[in-house]
Each structure stands twice: as C-alpha cells, then as structure tokens.
Backbone and ligand atoms as CSV (ligand in chain L), in Angstrom:
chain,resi,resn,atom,element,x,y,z
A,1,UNK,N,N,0.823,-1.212,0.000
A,1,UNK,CA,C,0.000,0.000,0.000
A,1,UNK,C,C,0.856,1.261,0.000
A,2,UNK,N,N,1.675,1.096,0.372
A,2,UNK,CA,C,2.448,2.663,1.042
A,2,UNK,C,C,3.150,2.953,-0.408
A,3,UNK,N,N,3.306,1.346,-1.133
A,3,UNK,CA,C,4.358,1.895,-2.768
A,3,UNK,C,C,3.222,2.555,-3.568
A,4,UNK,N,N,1.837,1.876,-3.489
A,4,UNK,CA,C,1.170,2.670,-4.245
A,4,UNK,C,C,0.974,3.901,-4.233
A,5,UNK,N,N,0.811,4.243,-2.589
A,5,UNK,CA,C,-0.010,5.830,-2.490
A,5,UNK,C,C,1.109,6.888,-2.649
A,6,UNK,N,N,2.635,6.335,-2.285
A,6,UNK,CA,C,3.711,6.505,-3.596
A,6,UNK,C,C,3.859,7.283,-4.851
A,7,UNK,N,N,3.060,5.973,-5.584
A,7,UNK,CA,C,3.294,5.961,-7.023
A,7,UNK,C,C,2.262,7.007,-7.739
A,8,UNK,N,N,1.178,6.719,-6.708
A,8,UNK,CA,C,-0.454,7.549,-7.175
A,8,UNK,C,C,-0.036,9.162,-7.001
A,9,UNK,N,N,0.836,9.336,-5.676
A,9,UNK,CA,C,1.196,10.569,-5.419
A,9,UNK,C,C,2.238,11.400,-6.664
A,10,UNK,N,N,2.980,10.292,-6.620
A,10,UNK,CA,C,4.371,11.154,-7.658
A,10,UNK,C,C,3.592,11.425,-9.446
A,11,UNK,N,N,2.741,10.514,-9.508
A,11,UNK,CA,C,2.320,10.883,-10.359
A,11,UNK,C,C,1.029,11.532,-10.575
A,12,UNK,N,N,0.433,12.365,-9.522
A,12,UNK,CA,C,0.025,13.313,-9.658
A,12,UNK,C,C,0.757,14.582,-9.606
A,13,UNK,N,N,1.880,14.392,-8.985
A,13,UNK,CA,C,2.965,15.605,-8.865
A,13,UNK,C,C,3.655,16.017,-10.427
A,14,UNK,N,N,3.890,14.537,-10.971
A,14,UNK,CA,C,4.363,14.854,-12.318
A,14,UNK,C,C,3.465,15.321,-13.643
A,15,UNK,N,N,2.263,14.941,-13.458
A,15,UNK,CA,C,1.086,15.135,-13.784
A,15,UNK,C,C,1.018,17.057,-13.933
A,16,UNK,N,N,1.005,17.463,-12.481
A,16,UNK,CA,C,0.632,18.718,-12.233
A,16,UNK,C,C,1.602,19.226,-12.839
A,17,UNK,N,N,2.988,18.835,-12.497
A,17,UNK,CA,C,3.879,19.694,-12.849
A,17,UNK,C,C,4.151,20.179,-14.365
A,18,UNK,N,N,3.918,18.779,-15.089
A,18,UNK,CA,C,3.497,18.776,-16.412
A,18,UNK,C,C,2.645,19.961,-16.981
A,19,UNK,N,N,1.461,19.980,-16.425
A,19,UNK,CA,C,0.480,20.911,-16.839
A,19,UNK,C,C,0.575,22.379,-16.298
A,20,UNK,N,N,1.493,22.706,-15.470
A,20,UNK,CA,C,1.433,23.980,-15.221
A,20,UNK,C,C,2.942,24.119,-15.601
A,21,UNK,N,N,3.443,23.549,-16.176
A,21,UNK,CA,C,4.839,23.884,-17.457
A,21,UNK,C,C,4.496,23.852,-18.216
A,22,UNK,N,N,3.385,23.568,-18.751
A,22,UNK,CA,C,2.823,23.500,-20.103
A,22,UNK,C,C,2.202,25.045,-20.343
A,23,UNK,N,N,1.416,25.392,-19.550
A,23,UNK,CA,C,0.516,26.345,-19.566
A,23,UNK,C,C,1.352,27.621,-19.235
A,24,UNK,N,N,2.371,27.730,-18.061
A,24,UNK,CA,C,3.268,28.636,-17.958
A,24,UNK,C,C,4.090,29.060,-19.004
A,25,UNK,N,N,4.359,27.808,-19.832
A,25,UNK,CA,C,5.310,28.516,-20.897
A,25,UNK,C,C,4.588,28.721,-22.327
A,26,UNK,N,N,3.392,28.803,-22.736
A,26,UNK,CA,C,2.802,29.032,-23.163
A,26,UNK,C,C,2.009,30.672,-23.029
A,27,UNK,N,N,2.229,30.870,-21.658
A,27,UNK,CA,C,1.470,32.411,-21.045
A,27,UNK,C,C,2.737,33.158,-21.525
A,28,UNK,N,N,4.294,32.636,-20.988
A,28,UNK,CA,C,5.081,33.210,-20.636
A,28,UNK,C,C,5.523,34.152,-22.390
A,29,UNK,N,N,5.702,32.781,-23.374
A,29,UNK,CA,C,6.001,32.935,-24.725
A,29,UNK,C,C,5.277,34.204,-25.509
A,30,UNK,N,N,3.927,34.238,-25.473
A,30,UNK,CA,C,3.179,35.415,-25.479
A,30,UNK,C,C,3.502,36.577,-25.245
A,31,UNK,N,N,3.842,36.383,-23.678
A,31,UNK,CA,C,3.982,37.164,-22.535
A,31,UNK,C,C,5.066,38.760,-22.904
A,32,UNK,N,N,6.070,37.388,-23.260
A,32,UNK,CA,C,7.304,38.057,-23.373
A,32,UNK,C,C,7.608,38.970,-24.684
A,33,UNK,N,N,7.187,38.284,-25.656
A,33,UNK,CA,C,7.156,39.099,-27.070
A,33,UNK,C,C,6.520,40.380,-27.084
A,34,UNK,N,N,5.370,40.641,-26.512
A,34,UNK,CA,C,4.678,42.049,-25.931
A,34,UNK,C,C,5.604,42.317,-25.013
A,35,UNK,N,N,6.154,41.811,-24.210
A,35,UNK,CA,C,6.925,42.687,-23.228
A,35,UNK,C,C,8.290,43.487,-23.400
A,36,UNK,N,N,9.024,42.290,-24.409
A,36,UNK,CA,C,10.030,43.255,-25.502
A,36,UNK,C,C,9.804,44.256,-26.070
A,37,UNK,N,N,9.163,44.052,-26.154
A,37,UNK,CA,C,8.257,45.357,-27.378
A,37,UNK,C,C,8.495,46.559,-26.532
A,38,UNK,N,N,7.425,46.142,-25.948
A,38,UNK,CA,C,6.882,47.010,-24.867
A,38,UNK,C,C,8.062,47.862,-24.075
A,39,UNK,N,N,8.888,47.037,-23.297
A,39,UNK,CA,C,10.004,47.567,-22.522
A,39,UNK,C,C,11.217,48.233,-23.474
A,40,UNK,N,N,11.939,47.716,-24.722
A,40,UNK,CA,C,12.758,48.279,-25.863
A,40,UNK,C,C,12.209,49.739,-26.695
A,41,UNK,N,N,10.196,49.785,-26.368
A,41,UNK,CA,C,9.950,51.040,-26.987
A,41,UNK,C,C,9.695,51.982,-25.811
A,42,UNK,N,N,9.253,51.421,-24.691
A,42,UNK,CA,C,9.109,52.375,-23.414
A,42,UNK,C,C,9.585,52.668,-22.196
A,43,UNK,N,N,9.912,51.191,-21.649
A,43,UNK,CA,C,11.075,51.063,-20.526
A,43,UNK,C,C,11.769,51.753,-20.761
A,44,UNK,N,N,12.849,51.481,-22.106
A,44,UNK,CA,C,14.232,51.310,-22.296
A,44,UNK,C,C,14.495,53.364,-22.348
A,45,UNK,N,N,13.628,54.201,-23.009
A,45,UNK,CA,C,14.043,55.202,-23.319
A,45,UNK,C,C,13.949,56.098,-21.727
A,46,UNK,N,N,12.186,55.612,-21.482
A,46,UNK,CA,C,11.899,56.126,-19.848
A,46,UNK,C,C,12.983,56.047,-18.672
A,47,UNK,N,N,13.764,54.610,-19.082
A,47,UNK,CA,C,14.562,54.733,-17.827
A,47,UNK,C,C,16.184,56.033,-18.523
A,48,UNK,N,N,16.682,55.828,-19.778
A,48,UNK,CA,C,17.533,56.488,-19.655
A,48,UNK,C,C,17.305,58.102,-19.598
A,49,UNK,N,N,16.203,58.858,-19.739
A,49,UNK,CA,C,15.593,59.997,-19.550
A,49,UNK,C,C,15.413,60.219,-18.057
A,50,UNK,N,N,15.138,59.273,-17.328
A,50,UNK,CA,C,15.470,59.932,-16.064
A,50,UNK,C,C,17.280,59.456,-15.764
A,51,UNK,N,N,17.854,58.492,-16.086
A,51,UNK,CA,C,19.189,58.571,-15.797
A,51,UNK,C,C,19.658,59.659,-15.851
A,52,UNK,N,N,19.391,59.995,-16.969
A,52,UNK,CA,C,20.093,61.692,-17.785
A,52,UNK,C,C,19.828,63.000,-16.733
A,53,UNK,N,N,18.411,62.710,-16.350
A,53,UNK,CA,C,18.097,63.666,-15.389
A,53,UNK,C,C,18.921,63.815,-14.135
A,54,UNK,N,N,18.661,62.983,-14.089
A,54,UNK,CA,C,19.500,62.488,-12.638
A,54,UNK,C,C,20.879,62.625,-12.277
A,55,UNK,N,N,21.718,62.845,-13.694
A,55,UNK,CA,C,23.172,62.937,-13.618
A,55,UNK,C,C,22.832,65.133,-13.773
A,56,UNK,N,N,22.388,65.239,-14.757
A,56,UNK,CA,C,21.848,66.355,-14.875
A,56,UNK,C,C,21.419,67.277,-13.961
A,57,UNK,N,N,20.933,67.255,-12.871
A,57,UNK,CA,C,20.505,67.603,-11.833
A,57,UNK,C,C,21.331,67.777,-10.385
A,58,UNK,N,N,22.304,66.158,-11.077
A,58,UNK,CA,C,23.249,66.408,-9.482
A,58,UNK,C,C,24.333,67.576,-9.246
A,59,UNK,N,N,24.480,68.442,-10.035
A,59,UNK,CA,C,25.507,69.314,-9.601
A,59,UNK,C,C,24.782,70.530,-9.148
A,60,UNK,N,N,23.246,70.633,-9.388
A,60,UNK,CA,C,22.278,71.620,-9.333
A,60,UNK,C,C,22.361,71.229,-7.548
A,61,UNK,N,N,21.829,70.583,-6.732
A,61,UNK,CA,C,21.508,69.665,-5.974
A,61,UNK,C,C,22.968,69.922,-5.036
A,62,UNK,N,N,23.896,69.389,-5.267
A,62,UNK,CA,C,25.766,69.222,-4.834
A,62,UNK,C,C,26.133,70.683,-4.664
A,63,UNK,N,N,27.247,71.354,-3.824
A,63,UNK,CA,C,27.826,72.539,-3.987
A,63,UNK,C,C,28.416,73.001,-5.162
A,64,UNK,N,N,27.961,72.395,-6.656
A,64,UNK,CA,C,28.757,72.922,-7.579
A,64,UNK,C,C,30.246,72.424,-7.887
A,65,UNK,N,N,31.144,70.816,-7.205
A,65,UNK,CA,C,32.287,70.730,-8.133
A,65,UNK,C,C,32.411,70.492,-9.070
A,66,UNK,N,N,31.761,71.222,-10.471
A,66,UNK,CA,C,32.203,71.054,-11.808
A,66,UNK,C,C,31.985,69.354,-12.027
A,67,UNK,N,N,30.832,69.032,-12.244
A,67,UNK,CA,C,30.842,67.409,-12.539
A,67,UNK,C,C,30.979,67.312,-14.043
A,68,UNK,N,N,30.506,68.603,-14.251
A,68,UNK,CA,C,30.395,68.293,-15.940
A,68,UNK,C,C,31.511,68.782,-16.580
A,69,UNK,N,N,32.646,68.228,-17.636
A,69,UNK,CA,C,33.238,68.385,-18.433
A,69,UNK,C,C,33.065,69.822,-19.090
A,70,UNK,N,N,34.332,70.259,-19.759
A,70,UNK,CA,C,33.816,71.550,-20.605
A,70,UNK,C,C,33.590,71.387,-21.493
A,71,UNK,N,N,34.215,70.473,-22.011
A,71,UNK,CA,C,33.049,69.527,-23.279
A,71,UNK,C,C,32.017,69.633,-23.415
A,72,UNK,N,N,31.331,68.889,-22.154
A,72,UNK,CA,C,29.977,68.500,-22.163
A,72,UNK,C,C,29.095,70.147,-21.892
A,73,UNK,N,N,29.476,70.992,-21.013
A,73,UNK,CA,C,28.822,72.609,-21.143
A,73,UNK,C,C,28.819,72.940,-21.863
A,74,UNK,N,N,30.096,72.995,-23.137
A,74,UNK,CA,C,30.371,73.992,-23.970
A,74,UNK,C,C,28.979,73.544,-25.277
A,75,UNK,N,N,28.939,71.960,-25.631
A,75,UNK,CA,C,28.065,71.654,-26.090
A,75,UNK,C,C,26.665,71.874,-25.917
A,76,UNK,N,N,26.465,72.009,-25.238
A,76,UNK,CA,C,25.024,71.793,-24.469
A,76,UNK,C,C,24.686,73.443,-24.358
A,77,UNK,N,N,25.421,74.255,-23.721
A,77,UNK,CA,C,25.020,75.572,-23.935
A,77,UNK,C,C,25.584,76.402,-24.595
A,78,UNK,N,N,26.832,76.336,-25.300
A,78,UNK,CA,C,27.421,77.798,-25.057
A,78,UNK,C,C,27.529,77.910,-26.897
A,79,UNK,N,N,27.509,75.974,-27.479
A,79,UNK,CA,C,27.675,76.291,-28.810
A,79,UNK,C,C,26.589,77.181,-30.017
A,80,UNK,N,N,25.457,77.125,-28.940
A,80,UNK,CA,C,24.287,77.603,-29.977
A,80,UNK,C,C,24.793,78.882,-30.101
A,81,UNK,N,N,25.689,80.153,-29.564
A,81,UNK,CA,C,26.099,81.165,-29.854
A,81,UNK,C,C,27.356,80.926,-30.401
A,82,UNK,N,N,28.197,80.003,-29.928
A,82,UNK,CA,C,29.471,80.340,-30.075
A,82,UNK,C,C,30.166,79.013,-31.064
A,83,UNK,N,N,29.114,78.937,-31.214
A,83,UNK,CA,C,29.494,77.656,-32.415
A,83,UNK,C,C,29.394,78.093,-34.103
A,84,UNK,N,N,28.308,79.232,-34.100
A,84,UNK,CA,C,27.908,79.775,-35.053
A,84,UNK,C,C,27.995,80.983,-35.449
A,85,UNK,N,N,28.551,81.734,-34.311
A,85,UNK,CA,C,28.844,83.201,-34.127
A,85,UNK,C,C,27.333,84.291,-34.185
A,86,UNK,N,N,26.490,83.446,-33.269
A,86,UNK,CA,C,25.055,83.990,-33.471
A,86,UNK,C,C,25.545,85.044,-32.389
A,87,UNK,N,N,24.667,86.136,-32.585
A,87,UNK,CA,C,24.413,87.565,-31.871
A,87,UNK,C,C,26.059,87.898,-31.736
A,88,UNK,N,N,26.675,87.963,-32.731
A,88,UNK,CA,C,28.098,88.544,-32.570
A,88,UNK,C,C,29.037,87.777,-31.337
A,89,UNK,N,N,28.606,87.063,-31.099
A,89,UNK,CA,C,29.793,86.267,-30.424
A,89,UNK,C,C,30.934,85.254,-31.338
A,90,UNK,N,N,32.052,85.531,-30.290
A,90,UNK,CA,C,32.681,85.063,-30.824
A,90,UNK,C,C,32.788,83.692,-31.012
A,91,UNK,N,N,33.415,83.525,-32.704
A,91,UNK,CA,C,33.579,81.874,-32.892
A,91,UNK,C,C,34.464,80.917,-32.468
A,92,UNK,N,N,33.543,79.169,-32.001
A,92,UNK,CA,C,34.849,78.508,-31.609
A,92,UNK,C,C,36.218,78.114,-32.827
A,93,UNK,N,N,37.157,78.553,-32.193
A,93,UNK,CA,C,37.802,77.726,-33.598
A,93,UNK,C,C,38.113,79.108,-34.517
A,94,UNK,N,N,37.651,79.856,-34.115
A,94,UNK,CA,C,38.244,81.282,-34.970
A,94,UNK,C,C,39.101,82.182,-34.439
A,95,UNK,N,N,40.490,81.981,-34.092
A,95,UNK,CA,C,41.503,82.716,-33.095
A,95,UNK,C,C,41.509,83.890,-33.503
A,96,UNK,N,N,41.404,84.674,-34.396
A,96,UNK,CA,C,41.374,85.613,-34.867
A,96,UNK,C,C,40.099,86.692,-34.236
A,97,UNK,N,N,39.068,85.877,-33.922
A,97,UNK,CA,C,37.893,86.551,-32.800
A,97,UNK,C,C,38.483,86.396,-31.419
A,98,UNK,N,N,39.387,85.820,-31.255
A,98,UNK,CA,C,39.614,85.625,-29.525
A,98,UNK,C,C,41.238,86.301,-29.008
A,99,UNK,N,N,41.973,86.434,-30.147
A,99,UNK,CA,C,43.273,86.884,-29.914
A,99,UNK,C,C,42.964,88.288,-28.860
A,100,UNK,N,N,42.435,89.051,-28.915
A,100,UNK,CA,C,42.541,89.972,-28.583
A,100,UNK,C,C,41.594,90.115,-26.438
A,101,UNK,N,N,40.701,88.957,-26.843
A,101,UNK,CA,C,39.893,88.582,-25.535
A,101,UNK,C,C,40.760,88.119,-24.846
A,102,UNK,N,N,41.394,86.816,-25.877
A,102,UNK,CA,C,42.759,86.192,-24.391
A,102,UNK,C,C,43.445,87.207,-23.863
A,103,UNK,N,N,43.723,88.189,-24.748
A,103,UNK,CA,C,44.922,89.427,-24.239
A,103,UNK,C,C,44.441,89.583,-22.829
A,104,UNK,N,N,42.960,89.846,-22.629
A,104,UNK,CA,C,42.481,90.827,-21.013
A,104,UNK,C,C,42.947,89.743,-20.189
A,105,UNK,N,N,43.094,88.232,-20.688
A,105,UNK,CA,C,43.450,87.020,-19.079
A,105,UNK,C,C,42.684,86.346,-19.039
A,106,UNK,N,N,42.757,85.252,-18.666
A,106,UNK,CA,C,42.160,84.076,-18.629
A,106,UNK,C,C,41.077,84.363,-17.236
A,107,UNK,N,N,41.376,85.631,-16.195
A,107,UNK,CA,C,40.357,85.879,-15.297
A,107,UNK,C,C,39.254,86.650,-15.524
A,108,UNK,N,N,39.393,87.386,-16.874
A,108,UNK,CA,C,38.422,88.266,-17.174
A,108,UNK,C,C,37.508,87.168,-17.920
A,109,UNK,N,N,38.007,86.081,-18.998
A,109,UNK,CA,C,37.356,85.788,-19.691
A,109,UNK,C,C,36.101,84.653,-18.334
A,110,UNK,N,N,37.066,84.206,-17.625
A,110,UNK,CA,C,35.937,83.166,-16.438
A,110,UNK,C,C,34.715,84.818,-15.908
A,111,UNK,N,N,35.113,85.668,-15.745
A,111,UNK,CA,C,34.204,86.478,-14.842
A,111,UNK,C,C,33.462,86.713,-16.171
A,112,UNK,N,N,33.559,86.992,-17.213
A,112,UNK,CA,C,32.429,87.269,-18.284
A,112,UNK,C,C,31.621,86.160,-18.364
A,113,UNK,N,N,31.986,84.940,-18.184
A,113,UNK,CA,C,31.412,84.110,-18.507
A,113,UNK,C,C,30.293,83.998,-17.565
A,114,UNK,N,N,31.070,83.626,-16.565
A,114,UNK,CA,C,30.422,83.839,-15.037
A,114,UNK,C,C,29.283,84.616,-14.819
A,115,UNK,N,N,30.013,86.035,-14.800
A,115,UNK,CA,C,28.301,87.198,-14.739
A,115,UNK,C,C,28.074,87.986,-16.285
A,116,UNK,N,N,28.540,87.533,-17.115
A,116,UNK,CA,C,27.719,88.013,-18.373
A,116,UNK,C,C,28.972,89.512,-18.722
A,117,UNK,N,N,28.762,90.007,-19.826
A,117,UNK,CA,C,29.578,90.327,-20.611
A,117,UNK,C,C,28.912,91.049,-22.409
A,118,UNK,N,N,28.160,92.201,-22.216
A,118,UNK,CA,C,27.394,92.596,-23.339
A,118,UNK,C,C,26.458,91.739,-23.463
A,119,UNK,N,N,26.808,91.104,-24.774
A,119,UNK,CA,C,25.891,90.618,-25.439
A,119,UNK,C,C,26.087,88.933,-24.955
A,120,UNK,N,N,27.502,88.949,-24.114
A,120,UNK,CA,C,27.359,87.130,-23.591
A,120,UNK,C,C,26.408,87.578,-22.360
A,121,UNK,N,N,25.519,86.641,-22.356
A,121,UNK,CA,C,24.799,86.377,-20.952
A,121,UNK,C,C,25.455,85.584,-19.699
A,122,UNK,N,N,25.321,86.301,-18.731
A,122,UNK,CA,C,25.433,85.430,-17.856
A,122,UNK,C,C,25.522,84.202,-17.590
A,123,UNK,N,N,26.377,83.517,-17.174
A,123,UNK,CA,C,26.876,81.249,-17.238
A,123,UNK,C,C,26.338,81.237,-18.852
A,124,UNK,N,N,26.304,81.841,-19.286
A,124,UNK,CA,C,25.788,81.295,-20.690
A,124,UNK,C,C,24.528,80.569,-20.786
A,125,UNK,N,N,23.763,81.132,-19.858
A,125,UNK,CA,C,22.270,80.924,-20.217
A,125,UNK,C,C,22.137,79.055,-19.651
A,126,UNK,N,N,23.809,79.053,-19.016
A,126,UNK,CA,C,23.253,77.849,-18.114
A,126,UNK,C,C,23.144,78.159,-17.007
A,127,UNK,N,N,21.847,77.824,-16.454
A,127,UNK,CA,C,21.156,78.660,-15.188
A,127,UNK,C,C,21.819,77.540,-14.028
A,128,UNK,N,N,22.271,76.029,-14.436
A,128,UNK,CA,C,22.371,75.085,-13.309
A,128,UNK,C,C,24.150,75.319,-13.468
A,129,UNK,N,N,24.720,75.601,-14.386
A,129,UNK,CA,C,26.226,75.175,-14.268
A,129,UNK,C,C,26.954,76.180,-12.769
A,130,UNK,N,N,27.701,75.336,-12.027
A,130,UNK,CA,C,28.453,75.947,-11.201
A,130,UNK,C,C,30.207,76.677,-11.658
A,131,UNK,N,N,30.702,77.520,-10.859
A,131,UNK,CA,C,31.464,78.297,-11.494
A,131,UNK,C,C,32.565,77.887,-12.386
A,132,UNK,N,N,32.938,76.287,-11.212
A,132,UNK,CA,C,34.019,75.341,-11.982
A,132,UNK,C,C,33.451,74.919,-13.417
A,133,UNK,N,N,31.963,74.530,-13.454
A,133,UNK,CA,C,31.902,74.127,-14.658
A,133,UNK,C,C,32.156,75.239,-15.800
A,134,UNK,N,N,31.311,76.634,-15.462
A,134,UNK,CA,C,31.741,77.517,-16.600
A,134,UNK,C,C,33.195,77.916,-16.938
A,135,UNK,N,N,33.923,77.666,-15.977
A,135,UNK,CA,C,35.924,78.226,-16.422
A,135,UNK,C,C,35.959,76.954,-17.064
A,136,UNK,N,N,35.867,75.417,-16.845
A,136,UNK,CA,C,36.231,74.376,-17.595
A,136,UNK,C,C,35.562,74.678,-19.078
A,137,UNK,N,N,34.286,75.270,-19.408
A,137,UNK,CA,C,33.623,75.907,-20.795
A,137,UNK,C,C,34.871,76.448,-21.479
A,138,UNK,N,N,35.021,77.606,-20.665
A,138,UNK,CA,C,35.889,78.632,-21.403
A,138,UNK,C,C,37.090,78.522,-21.407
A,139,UNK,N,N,37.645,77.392,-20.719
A,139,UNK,CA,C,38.691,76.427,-20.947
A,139,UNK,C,C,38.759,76.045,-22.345
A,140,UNK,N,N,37.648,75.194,-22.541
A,140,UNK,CA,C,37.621,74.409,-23.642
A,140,UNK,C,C,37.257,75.373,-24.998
A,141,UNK,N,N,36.646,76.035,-24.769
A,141,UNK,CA,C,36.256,77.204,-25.762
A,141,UNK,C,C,37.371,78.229,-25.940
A,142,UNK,N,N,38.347,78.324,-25.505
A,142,UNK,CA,C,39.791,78.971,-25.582
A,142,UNK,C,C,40.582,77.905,-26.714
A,143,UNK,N,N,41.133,76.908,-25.656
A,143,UNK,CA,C,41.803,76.103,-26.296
A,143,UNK,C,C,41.308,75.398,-27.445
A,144,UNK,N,N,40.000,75.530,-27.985
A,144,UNK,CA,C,39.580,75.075,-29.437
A,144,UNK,C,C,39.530,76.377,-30.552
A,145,UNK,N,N,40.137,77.580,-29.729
A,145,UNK,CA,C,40.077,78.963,-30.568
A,145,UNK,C,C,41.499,79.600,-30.009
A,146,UNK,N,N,42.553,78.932,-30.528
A,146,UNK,CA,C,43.906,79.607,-30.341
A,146,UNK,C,C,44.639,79.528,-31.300
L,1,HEC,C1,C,23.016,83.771,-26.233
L,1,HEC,C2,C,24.309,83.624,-26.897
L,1,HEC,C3,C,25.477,83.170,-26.079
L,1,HEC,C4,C,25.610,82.016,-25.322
L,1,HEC,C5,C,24.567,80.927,-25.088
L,1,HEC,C6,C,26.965,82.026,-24.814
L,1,HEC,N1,N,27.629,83.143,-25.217
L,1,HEC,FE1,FE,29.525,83.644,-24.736
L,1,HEC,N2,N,29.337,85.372,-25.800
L,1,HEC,C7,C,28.220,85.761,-26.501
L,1,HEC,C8,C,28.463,87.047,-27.141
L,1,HEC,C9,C,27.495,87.812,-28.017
L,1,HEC,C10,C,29.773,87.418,-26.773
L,1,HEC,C11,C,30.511,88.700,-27.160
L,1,HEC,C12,C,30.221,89.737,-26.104
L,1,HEC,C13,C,30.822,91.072,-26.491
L,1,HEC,O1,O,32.055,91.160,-26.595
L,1,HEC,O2,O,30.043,92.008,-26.684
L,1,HEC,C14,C,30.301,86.348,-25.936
L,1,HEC,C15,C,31.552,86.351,-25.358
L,1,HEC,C16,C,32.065,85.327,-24.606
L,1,HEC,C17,C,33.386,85.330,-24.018
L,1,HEC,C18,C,34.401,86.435,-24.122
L,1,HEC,C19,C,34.116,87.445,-23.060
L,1,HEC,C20,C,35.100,88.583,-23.027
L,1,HEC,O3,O,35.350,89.065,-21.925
L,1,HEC,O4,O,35.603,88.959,-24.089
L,1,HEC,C21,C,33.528,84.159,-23.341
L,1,HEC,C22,C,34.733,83.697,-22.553
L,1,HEC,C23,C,32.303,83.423,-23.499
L,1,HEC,N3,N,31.417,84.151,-24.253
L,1,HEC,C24,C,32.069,82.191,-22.948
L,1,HEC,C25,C,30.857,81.524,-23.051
L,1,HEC,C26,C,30.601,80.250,-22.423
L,1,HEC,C27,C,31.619,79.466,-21.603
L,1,HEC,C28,C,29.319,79.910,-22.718
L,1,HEC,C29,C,28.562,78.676,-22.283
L,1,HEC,C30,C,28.535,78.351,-20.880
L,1,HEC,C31,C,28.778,80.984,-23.530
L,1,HEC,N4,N,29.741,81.934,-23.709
L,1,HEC,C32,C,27.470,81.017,-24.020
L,1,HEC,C33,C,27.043,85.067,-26.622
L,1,HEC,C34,C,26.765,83.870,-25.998
C-alpha cells in the first residue's frame, strides 16, 4: 500500500507539474514578445531619460564641483552662440575673434562668462552650471580657438 499511495502521489505531482509547465510557458512565450516590445519602446528610453536627469541635476543639488566636463557645457550651452557666431559672439575655432579677448586674461574671460559680458549672458544661459563648470567651458572654448 504505502508503494502505491507513492506511485499515485508522484504521479500526480508529475502530472501537475506537467500541466502547469505546459501552460506557464505558453502564457510566458506570449507574454514576453509584448513585453520586448513594450520595454525596448518604453522602458528602455523612460529609464535612460530619467538617468540623464538624474546625472543632470546632481551638480544643481551638490555645492557645484564642476561634474560636468567643458566639453559636455560647452556643447550643451554655449555652442548655440558660439558655435555659429550667433548675436556677434565670438567663434569657436576662430583665433582671430579671440586673440585679442585672451589678451584681457584668462580671469576676465571666467568672470564674463560667469556674470555676463554685453551681449554674452550670464553662465551662458546655463542657469544650473556651477562656477568650476563655466571656467572648464571657457577652458575648452579657448583652447579650441587659439
Ligand atoms: C546667447 C548667446 C550666447 C551664449 C549661449 C553664450 N555666449 Fe559667450 N558670448 C556671446 C556674445 C554675443 C559674446 C561677445 C560679447 C561682447 O564682446 O560684446 C560672448 C563672449 C564670450 C566670451 C568672451 C568674453 C570677453 O570678456 O571677451 C567668453 C569667454 C564666453 N562668451 C564664454 C561663453 C561660455 C563658456 C558659454 C557657455 C557656458 C557661452 N559663452 C554662451 C554670446 C553667448
């Protein structure tokens, strides 16, 4: 008796197990093809849009040590004027507009940047960059115009 109720048992276990592997991977197969989809067209962008934010934000947030590259400022704000020489600013990459700016010092050009300067605005119209980040700008915006 005890081999049967055993045998009756395991093979209801294998039984069950059978049928809810059957049915699980059947839900799952479905499942998943919508969920690729789904997560590669909405997850995937949602999560790096707040990543971005989030790196974006932390120096706003932090006392300001320059997290961001002058690379990454000079791009992001400073080229829409100074990439193109819009509203008379000067161009990157055109030493011939800057020979005469480097002349005043590398402290005049951080304080223009800093609190504005005619027609340059103030941080360059980046309202979050801290001071390190704007001298690393005009770092990089020097040394790509010498
Ligand atoms: C809205 C346009 C605009 C943006 C954005 C802008 N600038 Fe300017 N910038 C100017 C103009 C115009 C001048 C020339 C000002 C003048 O001499 O009358 C200038 C001049 C400068 C100068 C020379 C200042 C001097 O004392 O001769 C520096 C340095 C400078 N910008 C750095 C930057 C940096 C760094 C950024 C980005 C963080 C930036 N600018 C963003 C328009 C802009």
């Amino acid at each position: 008796m005890k081999n049967l109720n055993l045998i009756a048992l395991c093979t209801a276990c294998i039984s069950l197990f059978i049928l809810s592997a059957c049915s699980g991977e059947k839900g799952e197969v479905v499942l998943s093809v919508q969920q690729e989809k789904a997560m590669s067209e909405r997850l995937a962008p949602a999560g790096s849009v707040s990543l971005t934010s989030e790196v974006g934000s932390a120096p706003v947030a932090g006392s300001g040590g320059g997290s961001r590259s002058g690379d990454e400022v000079y791009n992001s704000s400073c080229k829409t004027c100074h990439g193109s020489g819009m509203a008379g600013a000067p161009k990157y990459g055109a030493p011939e507009q800057w020979t005469a700016r480097i002349d005043k010092g590398m402290d005049t050009l951080y304080t223009s940047a800093i609190s504005g300067f005619q027609g340059m605005p103030a941080k360059g119209l980046c309202m979050d960059c801290s001071d390190g980040e704007l001298k690393a700008a005009v770092d990089y915006l020097i040394d790509g115009s010498k």
